[in-house]
C-alpha positions, 0 to 999 in steps of 0.5 A: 880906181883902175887908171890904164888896163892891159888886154891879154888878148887881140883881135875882136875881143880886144878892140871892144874892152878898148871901146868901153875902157875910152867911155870910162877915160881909162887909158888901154895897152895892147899886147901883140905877136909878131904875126899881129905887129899891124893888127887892129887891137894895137892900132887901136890902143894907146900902148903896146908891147911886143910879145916875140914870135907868132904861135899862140904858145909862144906869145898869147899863153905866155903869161910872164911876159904879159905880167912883164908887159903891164909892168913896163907900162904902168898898167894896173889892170889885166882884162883876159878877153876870151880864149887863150889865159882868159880860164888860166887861174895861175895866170889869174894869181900871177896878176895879182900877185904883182899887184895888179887888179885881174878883171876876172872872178877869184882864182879859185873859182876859174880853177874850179869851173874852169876845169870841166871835170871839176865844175861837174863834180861841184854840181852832182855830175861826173864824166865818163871814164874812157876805159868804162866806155862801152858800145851801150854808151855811145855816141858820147863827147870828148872835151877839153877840160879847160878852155872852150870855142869847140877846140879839144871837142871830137864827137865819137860814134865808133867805140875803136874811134875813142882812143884815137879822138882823145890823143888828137883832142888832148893835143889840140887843147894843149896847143889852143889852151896850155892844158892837154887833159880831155875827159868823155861825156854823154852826147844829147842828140838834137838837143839845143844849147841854151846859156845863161848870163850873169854877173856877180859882185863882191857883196853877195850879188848875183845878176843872172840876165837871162838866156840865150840860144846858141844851138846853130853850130859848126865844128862846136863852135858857134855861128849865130846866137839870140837873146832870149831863147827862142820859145822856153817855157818860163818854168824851164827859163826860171829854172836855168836862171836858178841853177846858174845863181846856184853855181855861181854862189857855190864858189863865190864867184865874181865878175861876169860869167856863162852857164851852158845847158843843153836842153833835151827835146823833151826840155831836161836840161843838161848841164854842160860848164861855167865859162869864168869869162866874157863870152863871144856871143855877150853883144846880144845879151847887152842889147837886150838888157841894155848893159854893158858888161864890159863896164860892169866886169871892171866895175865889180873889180874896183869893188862897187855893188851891182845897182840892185838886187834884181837885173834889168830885165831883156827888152826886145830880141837880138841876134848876132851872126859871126862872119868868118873867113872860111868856106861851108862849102869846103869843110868850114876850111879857113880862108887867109889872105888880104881882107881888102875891105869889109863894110857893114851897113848902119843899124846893126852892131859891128865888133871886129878885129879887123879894117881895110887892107889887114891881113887874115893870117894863119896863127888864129881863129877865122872870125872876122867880125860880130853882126848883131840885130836889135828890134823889139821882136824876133822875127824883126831882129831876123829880117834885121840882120839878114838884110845887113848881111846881105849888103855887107861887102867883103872882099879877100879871103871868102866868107860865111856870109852868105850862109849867114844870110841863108841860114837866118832866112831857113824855115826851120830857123825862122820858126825857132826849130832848132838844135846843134845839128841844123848845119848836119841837116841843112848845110848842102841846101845852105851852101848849094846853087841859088837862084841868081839875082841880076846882081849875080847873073850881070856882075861878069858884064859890069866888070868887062864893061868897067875893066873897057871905061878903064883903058886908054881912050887911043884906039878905043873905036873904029870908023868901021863896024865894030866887032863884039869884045869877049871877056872870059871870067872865073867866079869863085865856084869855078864857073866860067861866064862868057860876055860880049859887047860892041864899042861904038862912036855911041858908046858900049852896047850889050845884047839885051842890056842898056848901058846907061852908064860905065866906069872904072869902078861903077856900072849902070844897066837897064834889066828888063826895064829895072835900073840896076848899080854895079860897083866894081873893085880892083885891089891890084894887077892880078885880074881880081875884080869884085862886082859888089859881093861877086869875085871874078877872075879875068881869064887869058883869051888862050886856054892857061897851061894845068899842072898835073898832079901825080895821081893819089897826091895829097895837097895842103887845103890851106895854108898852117903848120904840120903838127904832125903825122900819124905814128910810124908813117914812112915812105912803103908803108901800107895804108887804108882808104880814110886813114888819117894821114897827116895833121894841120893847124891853122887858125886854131884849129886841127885840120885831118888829111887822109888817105884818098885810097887804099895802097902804098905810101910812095911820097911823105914830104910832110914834116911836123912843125914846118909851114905848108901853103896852100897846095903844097905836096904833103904825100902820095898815096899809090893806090892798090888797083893800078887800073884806076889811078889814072882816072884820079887826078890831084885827088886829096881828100881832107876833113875837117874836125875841130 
């Protein structure tokens, strides 16, 4: 019987093996970088051991000290969690082979399916060869060969783009998994991607528990995930469940697991890899069939049989969304900074890696937390989760949440009209100008009136008419809103608005005959303030000095590490419109900045390995025509890829 277990991992996914670990009365050990020395996961923990530095490289992929850091503790048990050694089959055998019990299938089953390359071949499919690429072949899929989450993922629709693609792909799968090889496959076109779940023991068994649709994607990776697959045929969903058993008794596989598909519009299914691992989006899954494969994962390695030959059956239907700190509407862009609170309402599931006051840093993937819906339909899962993430607060770094909200409410979702483009297709609606609520259109007027309650009570009015107060303030879009309002012996007054009542941190109106709440934050002195979900900036009553950029500059978009700059790129170097410039890493993720404009590199002061801020000078592009530079002021183009 395991008695204490030692997570390889952090954040959310080690949060949530601690949270059954608890149930179970197994003591838990964390492991941390420098960068997550305050993290959740280590607070939570019973244990923890310090792993030297920041970059994943040097402490999340560093298997020796993780073995180290069970010895030490007395942990006889690793959990891998998902994502970094979680597909790593030598890591896999440096467990057991210190005698530790490795929550996870045989080593030679993550060596064979955790290499897509090799899963292919095992079920009667084989990848590209880059060099027998042709034009007739495109678009096609450069992956990662190991690991997952869309990282070491390009989509190449230009045959002179490939060659490029795989050096870039191959470079982020080493950094994010410990394995640079890359491979080419066809790319489906407005295809669904549908998984299936399952579990097996060391007897024989195997449990496959039904599907799941995971198709609504950014950068490859996944946003928002259900349990079942909305409107398979059930031969299709008979279908997948037997291809999945098939794979999974071909290496007599242990342990929990996913088998990812894409299914064609016309219903082929494609398959695409077997994930060795507990996937991100397992919450929905468990709400459907009321297991908890965390549980299951570590009881099959203490080796007991599954109850039955046959797995529960899904009841009902679940959604999950994954909230992140980053901006749609800026190329996905991650967001860091101060997470200053974040709260959920109850009747929805919450897994995350992060509480009030933490830090979102640089080092790691965006996602904050997991929200997930559970109700006896699809429609009511939908209405569900929509409405938590619409009374969710966050305040810090900005979010995806009210894209999750949009993107859960579209027509096409709704209607289960679905594939991996929908963000291609749908994301200037999702991300563009809404029609305001009051919420949104009075937050500017409850933050001047609650930032007015906040001041002394000296000199707070005069024995003469008062003059309106005017607050300038800045919301997160760019926009500036003006507001107006009178003090008076009878208290603070706005045009066309009652004010019943006013406080520092709360506000009351009366809109058109409808009694609405404000709550008002401020976290410190930086003229921040947080009207609910609305982040404004109070603006100086004198117009603040501008910075002026050297036409054609280049700025870091976020903060993260140089990885590097394209090859033979100096100071006098010709470039085109577009070229790729300068590579960035931050939270896992390769971010490319290009050239704004054809013309003369006149300024590089990117230098690989160093850290930038955001807004840092990164280069400067001269442009050809002289006649235009003037017209383009801090123009640095970026985009992001994963």
């Amino acid at each position: 019987m395991i008695s204490k277990l030692l997570v390889a991992n952090r954040g959310e996914i080690a949060v949530r093996v601690f949270r059954t670990c608890r149930e179970l009365g197994i003591a838990t050990v964390a492991v941390y970088s420098d960068a997550d020395a305050d993290a959740l996961h280590v607070r939570e923990a019973d244990e923890a051991v310090r792993l030297p530095g920041a970059a994943p490289a040097a402490t999340y992929l560093r298997g020796d000290l993780i073995v180290a850091a069970a010895r030490t503790t007395g942990a006889d048990a690793v959990h891998p969690g998902y994502g970094f050694l979680s597909e790593n089959a030598a890591f896999a055998r440096a467990v057991t082979g210190a005698g530790l019990t490795w929550i996870g299938p045989p080593p030679d089953a993550i060596e064979t399916m955790a290499s897509k390359t090799r899963a292919k071949e095992l079920m009667g499919l084989a990848p590209l060869a880059p060099a027998d690429v042709t034009e007739a072949d495109l678009p096609v899929l450069v992956k990662a060969a190991a690991g997952g989450g869309g990282r070491g993922m390009r989509v190449v629709r230009e045959l002179h783009d490939l060659a490029g693609e795989l050096a870039a792909a191959g470079a982020e799968a080493a950094s994010a998994f410990g394995d640079g090889e890359v491979f080419v496959e066809p790319y489906v076109e407005g295809g669904r991607h549908v998984e299936v779940q399952l579990v097996a023991d060391a007897h024989g068994t195997v449990w496959p528990l039904g599907t799941r649709d995971c198709s609504l994607q950014r950068r490859h990776q996944k946003v928002i995930e259900e349990a079942p697959a909305p409107g398979l045929p059930d031969a299709l969903v008979e279908r997948l469940g037997e291809l999945a058993t098939r794979a999974a008794h071909k290496v007599g596989y242990r342990g929990a697991g996913t088998v990812e598909f894409l299914v064609a519009a016309d219903g082929t299914p494609h398959f695409l890899e077997m994930n060795t691992r507990l996937q991100v989006e397992h919450p929905v899954t468990e709400e459907v069939c009321g297991v908890d494969l965390v549980a299951l994962q570590i009881r099959v390695a203490e080796g007991h049989p599954l109850e039955g030959p046959r797995p529960p059956r899904p009841v009902g239907h679940a959604v999950e969304a994954r909230l992140y700190a980053e901006d749609p509407a800026a190329g996905w862009a991650p967001q860091t900074g101060a997470l200053h609170r974040v709260a959920v309402p109850e009747g929805v599931r919450l897994d995350t890696g992060y509480a009030d006051g933490d830090t979102v840093g640089v080092h790691y993937d965006a996602m904050l937390a997991k929200v997930v819906a559970h109700a006896p339909t699809r429609a009511e899962a939908i209405r569900r989760l929509a409405g938590a993430l619409e009374r969710t607060v966050v305040h810090g770094p900005v979010t995806n949440r009210a894209l999750l909200v949009r993107s859960l409410r579209h027509p096409d979702f709704t209607a289960g009209r679905m594939d991996t483009s929908f963000y291609d297709r749908h994301l200037a609606e999702l991300t563009g100008p809404d029609d305001a609520g009051p919420q949104v259109r009075y937050a500017p007027l409850a933050a001047a009136l609650a930032d007015s309650c906040g001041r002394s009570r000296f000199g707070g009015w005069r024995n003469l008419r008062s003059q309106p107060q005017v607050k300038r303030y800045r919301a997160a879009d760019g926009t500036e809103h003006e507001v107006r309002y009178t003090r008076t012996r009878d208290g603070l007054h706005a045009d066309g608005v009652r004010v019943i009542a006013a406080a520092p941190d709360r506000v009351t109106l009366e809109i058109d005959g409808v009694r609405r709440e404000f709550t008002v934050s401020r976290y410190d002195d930086s003229g921040r303030v947080h009207v609910g979900n609305v982040a404004l900036v109070a603006l100086p009553p004198l117009p603040e000095p501008t910075v002026r950029q050297e036409p054609g500059s280049l700025l870091a978009p976020m903060p993260g590490t140089v990885l590097r700059v394209a090859d033979g790129l100096t100071e006098g170097a010709e470039v085109t419109a577009g070229q790729p410039l300068i590579w960035l890493e931050a939270m896992k993720m390769e971010h490319r900045v290009t050239a704004p404009a054809s013309g003369t590199l006149t300024a590089l002061h990117a230098e690989p390995g160093h850290q930038v801020e955001v807004g840092a000078l990164l280069a400067v592009v001269q442009e050809r025509d002289e006649e235009h530079t003037s017209a383009k002021e801090s123009t640095s183009r970026e985009e992001v890829s994963a």
